[in-house]
C-alpha positions, 0 to 999 in steps of 0.5 A: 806840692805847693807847701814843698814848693813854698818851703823849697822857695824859702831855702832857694832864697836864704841859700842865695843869700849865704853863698853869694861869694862861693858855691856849697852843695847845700845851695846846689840841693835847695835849687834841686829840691825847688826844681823838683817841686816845680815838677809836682806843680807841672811848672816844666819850664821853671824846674829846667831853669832850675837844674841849670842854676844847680848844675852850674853851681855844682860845677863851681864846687871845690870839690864835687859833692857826689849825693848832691850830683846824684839827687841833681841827676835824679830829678833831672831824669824825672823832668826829662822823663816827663812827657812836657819835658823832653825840649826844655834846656835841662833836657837837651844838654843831657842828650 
């Protein structure tokens, strides 16, 4: 998990650089990927931050990205589905 982590880390960062004027699935992904490493490392907290940034960015998309929603909403579930999970931001707005 924390190779995954590191390497989620890295595309986090590159894709903060490359969409700074506009939003792509691509930067939604990277966020989701890092969010759902964080869950392997039981970092809850930073994982529901994560999802935010990636949610919030989705919904900035021209137009929505239907695998990228999906993968999001996936690992949504499985933070939520955590038992540390259940009160973290990502979590309540679903409910």
């Amino acid at each position: 998990a924390d190779l995954a982590a590191e390497w989620a880390e890295l595309a986090v960062a590159m894709s903060d650089r490359m969409y700074v004027k506009t939003d792509h699935h691509y930067h939604v992904q990277a966020l989701t990927t890092l969010a759902d490493a964080r869950i392997l490392q039981a970092r809850l907290e930073e994982s529901s931050s994560l999802i935010q940034r990636a949610q919030a960015s989705m919904g900035r998309l021209e137009s929505p990205h239907e695998g990228s929603q999906k993968y999001l909403d996936d690992v949504r579930a499985k933070l939520c589905g955590n038992k540390g999970g259940l009160n973290l931001a990502a979590c309540m707005a679903t409910r």
